[in-house]
C-alpha positions in Angstrom: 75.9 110.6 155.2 75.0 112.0 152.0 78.1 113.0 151.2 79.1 109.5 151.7 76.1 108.4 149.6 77.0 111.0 146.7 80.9 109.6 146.8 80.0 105.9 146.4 78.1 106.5 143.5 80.3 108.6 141.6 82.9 106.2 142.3 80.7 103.3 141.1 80.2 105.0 137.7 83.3 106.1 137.4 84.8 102.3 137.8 81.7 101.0 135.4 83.3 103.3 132.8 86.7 102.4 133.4 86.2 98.8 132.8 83.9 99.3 129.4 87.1 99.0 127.4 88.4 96.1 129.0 84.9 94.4 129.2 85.3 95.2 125.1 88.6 93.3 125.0 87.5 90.5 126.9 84.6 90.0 125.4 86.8 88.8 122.2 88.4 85.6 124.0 85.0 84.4 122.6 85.7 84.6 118.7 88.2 82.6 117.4 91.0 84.6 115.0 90.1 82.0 112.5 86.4 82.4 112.2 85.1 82.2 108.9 83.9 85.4 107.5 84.3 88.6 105.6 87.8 90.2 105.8 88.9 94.2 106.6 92.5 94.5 106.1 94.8 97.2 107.7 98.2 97.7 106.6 100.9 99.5 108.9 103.9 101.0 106.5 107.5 102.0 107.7 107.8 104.5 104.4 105.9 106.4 101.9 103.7 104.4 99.4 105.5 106.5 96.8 109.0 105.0 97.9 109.3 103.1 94.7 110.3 100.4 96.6 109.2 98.1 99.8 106.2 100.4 100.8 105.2 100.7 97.2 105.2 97.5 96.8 103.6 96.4 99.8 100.7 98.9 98.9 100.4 97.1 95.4 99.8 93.8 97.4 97.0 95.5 99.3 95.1 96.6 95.8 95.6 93.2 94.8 94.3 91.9 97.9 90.9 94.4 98.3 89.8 92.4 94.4 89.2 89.4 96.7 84.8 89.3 96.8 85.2 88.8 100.5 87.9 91.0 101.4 85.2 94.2 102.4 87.5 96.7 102.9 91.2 97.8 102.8 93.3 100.8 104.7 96.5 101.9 105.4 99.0 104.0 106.9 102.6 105.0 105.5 105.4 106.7 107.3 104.8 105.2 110.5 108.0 105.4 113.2 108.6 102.4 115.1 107.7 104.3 118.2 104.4 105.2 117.3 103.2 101.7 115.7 101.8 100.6 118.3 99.2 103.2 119.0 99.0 103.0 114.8 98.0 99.1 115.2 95.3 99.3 118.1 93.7 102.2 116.2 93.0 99.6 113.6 92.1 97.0 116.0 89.9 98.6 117.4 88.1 99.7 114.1 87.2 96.6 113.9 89.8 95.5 110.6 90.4 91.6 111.7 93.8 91.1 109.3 96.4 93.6 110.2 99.7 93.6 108.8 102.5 95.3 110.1 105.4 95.6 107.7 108.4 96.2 109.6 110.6 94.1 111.9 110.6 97.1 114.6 107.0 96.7 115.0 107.1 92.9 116.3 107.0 93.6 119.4 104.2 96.3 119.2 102.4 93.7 117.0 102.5 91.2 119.8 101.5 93.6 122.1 98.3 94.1 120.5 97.6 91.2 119.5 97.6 90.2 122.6 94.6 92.7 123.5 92.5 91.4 120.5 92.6 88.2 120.5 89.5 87.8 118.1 92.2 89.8 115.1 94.4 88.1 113.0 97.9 90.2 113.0 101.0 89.3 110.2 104.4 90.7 110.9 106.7 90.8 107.9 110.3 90.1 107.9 110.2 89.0 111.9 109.8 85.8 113.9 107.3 86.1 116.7 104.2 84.2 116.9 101.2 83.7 118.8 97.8 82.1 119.1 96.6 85.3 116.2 99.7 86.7 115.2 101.9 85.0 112.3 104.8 86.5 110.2 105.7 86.2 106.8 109.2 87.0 104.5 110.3 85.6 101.3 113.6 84.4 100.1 114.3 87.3 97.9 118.3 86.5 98.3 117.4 84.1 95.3 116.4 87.4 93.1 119.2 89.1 94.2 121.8 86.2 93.2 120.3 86.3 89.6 120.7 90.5 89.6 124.5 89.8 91.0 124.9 87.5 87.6 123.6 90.7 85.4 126.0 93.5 87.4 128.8 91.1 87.3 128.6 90.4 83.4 128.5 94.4 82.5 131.2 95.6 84.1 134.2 97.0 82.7 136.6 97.6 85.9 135.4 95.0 88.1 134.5 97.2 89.9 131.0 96.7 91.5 129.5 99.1 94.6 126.4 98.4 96.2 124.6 100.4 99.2 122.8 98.7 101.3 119.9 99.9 104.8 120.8 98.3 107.8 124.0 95.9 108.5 121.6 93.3 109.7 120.9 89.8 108.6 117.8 90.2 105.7 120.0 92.8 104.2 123.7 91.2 104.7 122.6 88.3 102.9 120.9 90.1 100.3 124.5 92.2 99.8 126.0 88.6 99.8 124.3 87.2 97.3 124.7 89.8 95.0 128.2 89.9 95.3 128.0 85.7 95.1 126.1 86.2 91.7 128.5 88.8 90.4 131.6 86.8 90.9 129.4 83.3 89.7 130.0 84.6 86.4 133.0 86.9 86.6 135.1 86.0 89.3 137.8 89.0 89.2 135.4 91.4 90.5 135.3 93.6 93.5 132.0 94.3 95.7 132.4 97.9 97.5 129.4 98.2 100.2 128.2 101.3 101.6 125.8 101.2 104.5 123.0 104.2 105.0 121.9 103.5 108.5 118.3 104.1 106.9 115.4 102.3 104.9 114.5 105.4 102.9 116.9 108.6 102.8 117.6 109.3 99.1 119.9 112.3 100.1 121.8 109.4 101.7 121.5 106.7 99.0 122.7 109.4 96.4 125.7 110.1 98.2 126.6 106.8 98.5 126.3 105.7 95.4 128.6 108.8 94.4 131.0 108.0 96.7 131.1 103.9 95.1 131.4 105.9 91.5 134.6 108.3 92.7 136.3 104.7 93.7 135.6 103.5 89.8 132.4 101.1 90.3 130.8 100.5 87.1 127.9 99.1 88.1 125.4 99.9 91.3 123.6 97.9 93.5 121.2 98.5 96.0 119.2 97.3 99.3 117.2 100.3 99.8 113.9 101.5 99.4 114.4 104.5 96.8 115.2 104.9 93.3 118.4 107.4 94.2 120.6 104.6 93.2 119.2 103.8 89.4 119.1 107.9 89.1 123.2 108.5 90.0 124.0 105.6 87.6 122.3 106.9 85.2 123.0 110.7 85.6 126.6 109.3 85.1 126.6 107.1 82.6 126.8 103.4 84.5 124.7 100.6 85.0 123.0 99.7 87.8 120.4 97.0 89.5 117.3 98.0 91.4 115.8 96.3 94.1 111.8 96.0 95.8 110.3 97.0 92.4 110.8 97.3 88.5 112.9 100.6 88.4 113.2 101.1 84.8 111.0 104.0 84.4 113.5 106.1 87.3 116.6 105.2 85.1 116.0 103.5 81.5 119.7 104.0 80.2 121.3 102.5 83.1 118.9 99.9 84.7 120.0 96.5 84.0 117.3 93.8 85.8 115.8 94.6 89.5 115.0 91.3 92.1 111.3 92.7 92.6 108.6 91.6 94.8 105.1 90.2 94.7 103.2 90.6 98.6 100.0 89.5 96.7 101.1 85.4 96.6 101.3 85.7 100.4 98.6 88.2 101.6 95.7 86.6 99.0 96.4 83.1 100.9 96.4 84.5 104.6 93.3 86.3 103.7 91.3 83.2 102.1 92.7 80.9 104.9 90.6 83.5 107.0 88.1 83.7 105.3 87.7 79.8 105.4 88.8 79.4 108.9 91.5 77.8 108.6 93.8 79.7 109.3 96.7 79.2 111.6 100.0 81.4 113.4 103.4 80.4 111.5 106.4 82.0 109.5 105.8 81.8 105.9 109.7 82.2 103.8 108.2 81.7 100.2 110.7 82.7 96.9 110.9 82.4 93.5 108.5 78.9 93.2 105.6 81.1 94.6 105.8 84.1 92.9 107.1 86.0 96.0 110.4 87.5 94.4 111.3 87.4 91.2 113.2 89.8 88.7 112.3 93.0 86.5 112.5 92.7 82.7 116.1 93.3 81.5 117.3 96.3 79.7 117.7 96.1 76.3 121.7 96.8 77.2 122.2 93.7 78.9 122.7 90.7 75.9 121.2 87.5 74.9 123.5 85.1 76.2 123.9 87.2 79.4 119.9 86.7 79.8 120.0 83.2 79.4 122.9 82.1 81.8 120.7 84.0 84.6 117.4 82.0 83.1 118.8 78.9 83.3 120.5 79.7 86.6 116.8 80.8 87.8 115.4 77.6 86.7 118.6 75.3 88.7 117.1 77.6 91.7 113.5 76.5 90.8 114.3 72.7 90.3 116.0 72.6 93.3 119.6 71.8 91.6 121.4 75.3 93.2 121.4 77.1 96.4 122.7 80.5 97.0 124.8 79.9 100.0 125.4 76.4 98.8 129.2 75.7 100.2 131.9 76.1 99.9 131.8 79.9 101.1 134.5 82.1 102.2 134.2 85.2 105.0 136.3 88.3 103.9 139.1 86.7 106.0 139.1 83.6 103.9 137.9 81.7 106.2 135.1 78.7 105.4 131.7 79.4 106.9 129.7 77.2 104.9 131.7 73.6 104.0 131.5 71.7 100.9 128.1 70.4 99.5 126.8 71.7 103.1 123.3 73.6 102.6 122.5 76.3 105.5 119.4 75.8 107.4 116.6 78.6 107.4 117.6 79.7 110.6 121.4 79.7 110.1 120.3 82.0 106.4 118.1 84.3 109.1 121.1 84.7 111.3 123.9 85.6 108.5 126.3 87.9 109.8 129.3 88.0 107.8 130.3 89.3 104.8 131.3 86.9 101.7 135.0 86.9 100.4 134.9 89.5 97.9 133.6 92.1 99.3 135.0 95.3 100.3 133.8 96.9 103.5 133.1 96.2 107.1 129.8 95.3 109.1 129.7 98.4 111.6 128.4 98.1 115.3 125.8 100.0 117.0 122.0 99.6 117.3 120.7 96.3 114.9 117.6 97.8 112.9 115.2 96.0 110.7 112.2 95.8 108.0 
């Protein structure tokens, strides 16, 4: 009997402990993700803050973001592998940080996960498309930026010739290779666009001997879709041109950097965090560009000249007026066939969904596991 005894109440304490963190989780159904209040904002990286590039500058927009008077506190993470986001993102949670954002498109589902579990926690999810009742995602249209780079690489070279290497064959990079190559040929239409894919966000080893491998096949001028500054640094080391992406990479190569299409996070994190604050905010997909401040370009090197500067300014402003779009038909596949008709504007999604390469370009779009930001 007392043995019984002894085993019902171990077993009852056992079981009250066991449902303490669920009683926790619960017990947020009762705030609203949109409460007004102070923020604590957590950011979940895919690369090193010193990148250069998209973790760098998605660290810059957390500074920016901590100035806010009711934005309490600020933290992140870099490095983090897509397998291990998720235990990343409920550390955060349950730290209490109510605006979590999670900056690469393998974590959406972890995201969701989570969000699901703390439902008084507001979580973002760039470059992806899943929403919930607290969990929004955001991107911008940084295809614009890359168009106006395209322009600068296509009026500098000498054996039209132009090689750009580029993360992951998957839509947010194939349009950014695209409209680079759409740019280039905009203003010289005799050139060539080489691609070379790395299979990897960040793996300067990789990006270098890429970019090597476009020079040995005569490209003048580099491109890139990668998160490193390997790409400036083997144009310069060998006496080319090139254009950056993510951030200003002048400093990395000054003799061979021409413009870069550069972010801005801040635009978009400052108005998810005062939305917040104010409790209004609400779960949708946020695709701002050039009109917001979102992407943008570099200054130009002093190499690239006058009249070259202002074709692409006043080609920036057609964008900004709404008198030009990017994939604005009529556009070719490598095949020759049309993809998007005459005076025929994509939609969002049909942008979101690109998989093709533009006529032009030389290179293939290779199978195999579809990785994202």
């Amino acid at each position: 009997m007392k043995n019984n005894l002894k085993k019902f109440i171990i077993s009852s304490i056992t079981g009250i402990f066991l449902l303490i963190p669920l009683m926790q989780v619960q017990a947020g159904d009762m705030a609203a993700p949109g409460k007004p209040g102070d923020i604590k904002a957590a950011f979940v990286l895919v690369g090193p803050v010193g990148d250069g590039g998209w973790s760098y500058m998605h660290n810059e927009g957390r500074k920016a973001l901590g100035k806010l008077p009711y934005v309490k506190k600020t933290a992140f993470i870099e490095s983090v592998p897509e397998g291990e986001s998720e235990r990343v993102i409920m550390e955060f949670a349950r730290k209490g940080f109510n605006l979590i954002f999670t900056t690469s498109y393998g974590y959406a589902d972890p995201t969701l996960n989570v969000a699901r579990r703390f439902p008084n926690a507001v979580f973002q999810h760039c470059s992806g498309f899943l929403t919930s009742e607290n969990m929004g995602n955001y991107f911008g249209r940084v295809h614009d930026a890359m168009y106006l780079a395209g322009m600068a690489a296509g009026a500098m070279t000498e054996s039209n010739i132009l090689g750009i290497v580029a993360a992951h064959p998957i839509p947010e990079v194939i349009r950014n290779v695209n409209a680079w190559a759409l740019g280039a040929q905009a203003v010289n239409p005799d050139v060539k666009v080489h691609v070379v894919w790395t299979n990897s966000w960040f793996d300067p080893p990789r990006e270098r001997e890429g970019a090597e491998s476009l020079v040995a096949i005569g490209a003048d001028v580099l491109g890139q879709d990668q998160d490193s500054p390997a790409v400036q640094q083997v144009a310069q080391r060998k006496g080319l041109y090139s254009t950056g992406y993510n951030s200003d990479m002048t400093k990395f190569a000054p003799k061979a950097h021409l413009v870069s299409a550069v972010w801005d996070w801040s635009p978009i994190l400052n108005s998810l965090a005062k939305d917040l604050h104010e409790g209004t905010w609400e779960p949708e997909s946020i695709w701002w560009g050039l009109k917001e401040g979102v992407v943008g370009l570099s200054p130009f090197g002093k190499m690239v000249p006058e009249d070259v500067i202002a074709k692409i300014e006043a080609k920036k402003q057609e964008i900004l007026d709404g008198k030009f779009a990017v994939f604005g038909g009529e556009i070719h596949d490598q095949s020759g066939n049309i993809v998007i008709p005459t005076g025929v504007t994509p939609t969002d999604d049909e942008l979101l969904s690109q998989y093709y390469l533009v006529k032009g370009i030389v290179g293939s779009l290779p199978g195999g596991e579809v990785r994202y930001h």
